[in-house]
C-alpha positions in Angstrom: -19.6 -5.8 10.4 -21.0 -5.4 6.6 -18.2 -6.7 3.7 -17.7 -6.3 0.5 -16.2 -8.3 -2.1 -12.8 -6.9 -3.1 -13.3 -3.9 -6.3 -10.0 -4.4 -7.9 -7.6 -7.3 -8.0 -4.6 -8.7 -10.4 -6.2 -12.0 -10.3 -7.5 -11.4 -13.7 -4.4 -10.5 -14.9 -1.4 -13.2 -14.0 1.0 -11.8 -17.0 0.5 -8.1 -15.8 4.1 -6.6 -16.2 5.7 -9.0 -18.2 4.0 -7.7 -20.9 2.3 -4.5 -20.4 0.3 -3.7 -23.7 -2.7 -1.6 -24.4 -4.5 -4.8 -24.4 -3.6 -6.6 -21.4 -4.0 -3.1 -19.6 -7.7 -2.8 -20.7 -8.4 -6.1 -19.2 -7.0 -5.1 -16.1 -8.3 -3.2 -13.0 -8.8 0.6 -13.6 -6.6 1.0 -9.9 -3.9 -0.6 -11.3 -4.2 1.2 -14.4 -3.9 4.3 -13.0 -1.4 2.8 -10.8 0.7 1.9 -14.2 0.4 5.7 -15.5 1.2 7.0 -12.2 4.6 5.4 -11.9 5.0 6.1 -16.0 4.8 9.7 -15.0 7.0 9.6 -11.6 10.9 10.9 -11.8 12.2 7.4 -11.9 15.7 9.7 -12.6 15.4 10.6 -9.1 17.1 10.2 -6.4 16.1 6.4 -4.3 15.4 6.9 -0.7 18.7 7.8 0.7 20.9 5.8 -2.3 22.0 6.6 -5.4 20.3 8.1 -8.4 18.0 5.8 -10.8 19.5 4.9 -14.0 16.5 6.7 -16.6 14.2 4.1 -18.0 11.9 5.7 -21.2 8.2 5.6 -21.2 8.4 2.6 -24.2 11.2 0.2 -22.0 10.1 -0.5 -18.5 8.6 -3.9 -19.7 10.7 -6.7 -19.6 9.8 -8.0 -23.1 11.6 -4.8 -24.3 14.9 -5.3 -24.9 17.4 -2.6 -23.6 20.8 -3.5 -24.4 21.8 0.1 -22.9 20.3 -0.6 -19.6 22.6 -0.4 -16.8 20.6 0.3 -13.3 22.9 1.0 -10.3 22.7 -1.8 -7.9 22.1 -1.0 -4.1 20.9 -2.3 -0.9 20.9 0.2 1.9 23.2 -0.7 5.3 19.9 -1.2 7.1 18.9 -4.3 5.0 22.8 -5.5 4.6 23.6 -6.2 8.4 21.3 -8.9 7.9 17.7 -8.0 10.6 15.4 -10.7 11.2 13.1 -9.1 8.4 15.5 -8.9 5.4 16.4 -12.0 2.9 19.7 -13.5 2.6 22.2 -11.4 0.5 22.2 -13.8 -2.0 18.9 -14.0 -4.0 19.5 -17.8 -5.9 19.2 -19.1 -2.2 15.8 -19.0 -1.9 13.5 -22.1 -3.0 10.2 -20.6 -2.6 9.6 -17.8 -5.0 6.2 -17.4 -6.3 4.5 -19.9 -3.1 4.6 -19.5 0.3 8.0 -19.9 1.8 7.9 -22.3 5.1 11.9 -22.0 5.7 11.2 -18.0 6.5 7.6 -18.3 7.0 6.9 -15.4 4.2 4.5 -15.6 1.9 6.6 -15.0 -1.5 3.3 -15.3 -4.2 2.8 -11.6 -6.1 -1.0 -10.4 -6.4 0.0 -10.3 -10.3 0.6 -13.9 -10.4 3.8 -15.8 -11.4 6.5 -13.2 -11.5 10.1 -14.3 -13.6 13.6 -14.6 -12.1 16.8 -13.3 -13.8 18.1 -15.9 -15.6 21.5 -14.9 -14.3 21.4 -14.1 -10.8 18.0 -15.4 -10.1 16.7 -12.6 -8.7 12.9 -11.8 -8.9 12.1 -9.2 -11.9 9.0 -6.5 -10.6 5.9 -7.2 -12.4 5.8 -3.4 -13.0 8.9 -3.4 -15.0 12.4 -1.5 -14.7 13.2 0.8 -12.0 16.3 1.8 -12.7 18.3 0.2 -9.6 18.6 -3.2 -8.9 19.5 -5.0 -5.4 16.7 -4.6 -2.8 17.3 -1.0 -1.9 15.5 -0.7 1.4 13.2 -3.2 1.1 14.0 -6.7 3.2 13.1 -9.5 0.9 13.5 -10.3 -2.7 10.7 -9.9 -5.0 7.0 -8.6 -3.4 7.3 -7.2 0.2 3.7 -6.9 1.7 2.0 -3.8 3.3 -1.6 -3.5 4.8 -3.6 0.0 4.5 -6.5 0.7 6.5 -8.7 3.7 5.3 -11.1 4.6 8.1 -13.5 7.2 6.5 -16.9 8.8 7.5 -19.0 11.6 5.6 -18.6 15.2 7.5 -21.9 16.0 8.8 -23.5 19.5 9.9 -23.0 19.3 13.8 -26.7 20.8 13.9 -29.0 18.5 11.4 -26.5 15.9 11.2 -26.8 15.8 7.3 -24.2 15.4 4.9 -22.2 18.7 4.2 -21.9 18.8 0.1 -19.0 20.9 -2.0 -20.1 21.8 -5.4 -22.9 19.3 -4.8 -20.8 16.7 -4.1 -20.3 14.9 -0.5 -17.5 15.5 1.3 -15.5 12.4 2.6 -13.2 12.7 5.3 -10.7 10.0 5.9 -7.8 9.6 9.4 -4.3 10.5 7.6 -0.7 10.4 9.4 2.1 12.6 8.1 5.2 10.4 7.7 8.1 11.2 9.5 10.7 10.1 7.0 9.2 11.7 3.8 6.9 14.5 5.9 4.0 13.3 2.8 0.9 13.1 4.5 -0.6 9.1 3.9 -2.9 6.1 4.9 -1.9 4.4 7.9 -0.7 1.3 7.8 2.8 -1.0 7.1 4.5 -4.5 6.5 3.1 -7.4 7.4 5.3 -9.4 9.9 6.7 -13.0 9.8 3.2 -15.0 10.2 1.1 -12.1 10.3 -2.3 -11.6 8.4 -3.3 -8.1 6.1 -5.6 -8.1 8.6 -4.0 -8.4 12.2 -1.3 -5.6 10.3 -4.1 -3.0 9.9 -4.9 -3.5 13.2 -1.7 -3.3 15.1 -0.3 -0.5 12.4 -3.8 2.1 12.6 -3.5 1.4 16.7 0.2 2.2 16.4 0.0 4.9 14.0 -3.1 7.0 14.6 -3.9 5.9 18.4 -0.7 6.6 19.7 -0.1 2.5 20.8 3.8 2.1 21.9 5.5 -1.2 22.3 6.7 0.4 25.8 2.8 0.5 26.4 1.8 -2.2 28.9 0.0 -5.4 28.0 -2.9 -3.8 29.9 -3.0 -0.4 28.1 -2.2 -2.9 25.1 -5.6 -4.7 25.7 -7.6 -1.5 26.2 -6.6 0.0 22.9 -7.3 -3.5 21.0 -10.2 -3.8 22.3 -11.8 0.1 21.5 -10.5 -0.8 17.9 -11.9 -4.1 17.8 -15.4 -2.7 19.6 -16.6 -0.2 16.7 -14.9 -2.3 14.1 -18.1 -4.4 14.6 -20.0 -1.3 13.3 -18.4 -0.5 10.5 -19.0 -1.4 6.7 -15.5 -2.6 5.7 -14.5 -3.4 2.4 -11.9 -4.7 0.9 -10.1 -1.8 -2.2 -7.4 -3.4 -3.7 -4.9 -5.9 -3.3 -2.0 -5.5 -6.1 1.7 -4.0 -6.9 1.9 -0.1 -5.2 4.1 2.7 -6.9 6.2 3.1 -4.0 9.3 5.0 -4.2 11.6 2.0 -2.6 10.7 -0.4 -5.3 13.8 -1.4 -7.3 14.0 -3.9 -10.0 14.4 -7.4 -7.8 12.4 -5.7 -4.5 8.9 -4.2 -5.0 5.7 -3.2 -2.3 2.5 -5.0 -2.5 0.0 -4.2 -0.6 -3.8 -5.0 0.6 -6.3 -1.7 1.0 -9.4 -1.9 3.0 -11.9 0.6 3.6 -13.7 0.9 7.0 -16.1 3.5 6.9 -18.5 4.7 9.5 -22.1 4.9 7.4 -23.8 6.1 11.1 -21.1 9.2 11.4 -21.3 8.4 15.1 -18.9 5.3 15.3 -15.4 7.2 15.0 -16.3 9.8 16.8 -15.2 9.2 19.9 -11.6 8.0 19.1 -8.7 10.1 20.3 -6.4 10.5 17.7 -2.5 10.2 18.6 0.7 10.0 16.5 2.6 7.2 17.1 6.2 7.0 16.6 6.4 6.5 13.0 4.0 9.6 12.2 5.0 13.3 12.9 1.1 13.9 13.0 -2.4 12.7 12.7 -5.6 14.2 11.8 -9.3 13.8 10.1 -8.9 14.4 6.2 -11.2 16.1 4.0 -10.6 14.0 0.4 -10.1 15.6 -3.0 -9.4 14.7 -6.4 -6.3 17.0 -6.6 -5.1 16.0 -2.7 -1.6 14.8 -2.9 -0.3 11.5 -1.0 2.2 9.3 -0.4 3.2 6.8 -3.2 -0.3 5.0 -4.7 -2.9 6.6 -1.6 -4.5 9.2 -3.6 -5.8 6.2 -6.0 -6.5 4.1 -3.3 -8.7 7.4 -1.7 -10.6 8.5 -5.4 -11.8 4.3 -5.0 -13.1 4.5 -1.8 -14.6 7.9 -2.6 -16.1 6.6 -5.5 -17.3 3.5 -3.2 -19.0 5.3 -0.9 -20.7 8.1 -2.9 -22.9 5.3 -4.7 -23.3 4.1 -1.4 -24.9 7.8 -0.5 -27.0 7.1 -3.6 -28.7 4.2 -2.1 -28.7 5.4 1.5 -26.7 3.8 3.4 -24.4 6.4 4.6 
């Protein structure tokens, strides 16, 4: 297995959010930036996810250091999260004692990739590091404050079938990466999803990709179980994996207390002979599965077309120096 050290991280930037000038954004990661100016250019006005519509928040007020004395966001948390499953938070945000740390008591980690994130004086809710959403409550999300997701890209250069070689579009490489179509938006994305109680980034992407893109049911037996960890596990060994970002995601279930984090790595097959032999199979959360070709103007689900141009960009200097 060949690592990398991670390309873009909040670590730098502990006050992102709370404060998000021209200044602080220029110190910041060029993911997250584009991150930032994606979400500044969604329809927060929208429609959430099977709720109510977003109250409108202008370009110059989503920061909390803005004051809006006109703001009123609609409150909601879907049914789902209310009837209380062992994933979601207590109703009641001020009864939690472990924001911003890990919190033993539900065995969550509650610490945002941005840092220290404020609570509502009032209600003591976590405010989103990304600013106003336009809805308060935790929508469909389960906990209060930064919800973590893990999102494996597996990737490999396409190749001429003949020679082998790199096929090129314009002179440029062409990058092909495993995608699932979603079956509750139908946008095609990364695979991947939230980390469970006591679970690592890592032990997520592995049960999510094997779940997602390999077809792996929970009604599967322990044996069939084994057999599909163990392939995965096998040419994971031969990969060069990397770690893309780690950080606050424009997803479009984020409210103002309840927001998606998330930790992208890259695992790409530099040999174009690793992946190969993997038989790809929706699981139940997907409506489909297939082999990718990336391009700048491809559209994805909430933040995965940024999180695709950086592993693109990662692995066309790695071309440059041979090693795919």
């Amino acid at each position: 297995t060949h690592t990398h050290t991670p390309l873009f991280s909040l670590a730098t930037a502990p006050t992102f959010g709370m404060g998000c000038t021209s200044s602080v954004e220029a110190q910041i990661s060029t993911i997250t930036r584009q991150i930032v100016c994606s979400r500044r250019q969604s329809t927060l006005s929208a429609l959430y996810p099977g709720g109510p519509r977003r109250f409108p928040v202008d370009n110059e007020r989503f920061s909390w250091n803005e004051s809006y004395d006109d703001y009123h966001p609609v409150e909601y948390t879907a049914e789902v999260v209310r009837r209380k499953p062992v994933w979601a938070d207590p109703d009641d945000a001020s009864t939690i004692q472990h924001y911003n740390q890990y919190d033993p008591d539900a065995r969550v980690q509650r610490q945002s990739f941005t840092g220290t994130y404020a609570l509502d004086p009032v209600s003591k809710r976590p405010l989103n590091p990304l600013g106003r959403h336009g809805i308060t409550g935790r929508g469909l999300m389960g906990r209060w404050g930064p919800n973590f997701a893990a999102d494996p890209v597996f990737s490999r250069w396409k190749r001429s079938p003949i020679t082998n070689e790199i096929q090129r579009r314009g002179g440029h490489p062409i990058l092909e990466f495993i995608a699932i179509q979603r079956k509750d938006t139908g946008d095609w994305a990364i695979p991947g999803g939230m980390v469970d109680v006591a679970e690592s980034p890592d032990d997520t992407m592995r049960r999510e990709f094997c779940e997602e893109a390999l077809g792996l049911l929970e009604k599967d037996s322990d044996e069939e179980k084994k057999h599909v960890m163990d392939t995965f596990l096998g040419m994971e060994k031969d990969l060069h994996i990397s770690v893309i970002y780690k950080g606050p995601v424009d997803d479009p279930r984020n409210t103002d207390n309840a927001w998606m984090e998330t930790t992208v790595k890259n695992f790409h097959d530099s040999k174009g002979t690793v992946l190969d032999d993997i038989k790809l199979k929706a699981g139940d959360d997907a409506k489909g599965v297939q082999w990718m070709e990336y391009s700048p103007t491809l559209q994805l689900y909430a933040s995965h077309a940024i999180f695709m141009r950086a592993v693109y960009e990662l692995r066309s200097n790695d071309s440059e120096v041979g090693l795919a």
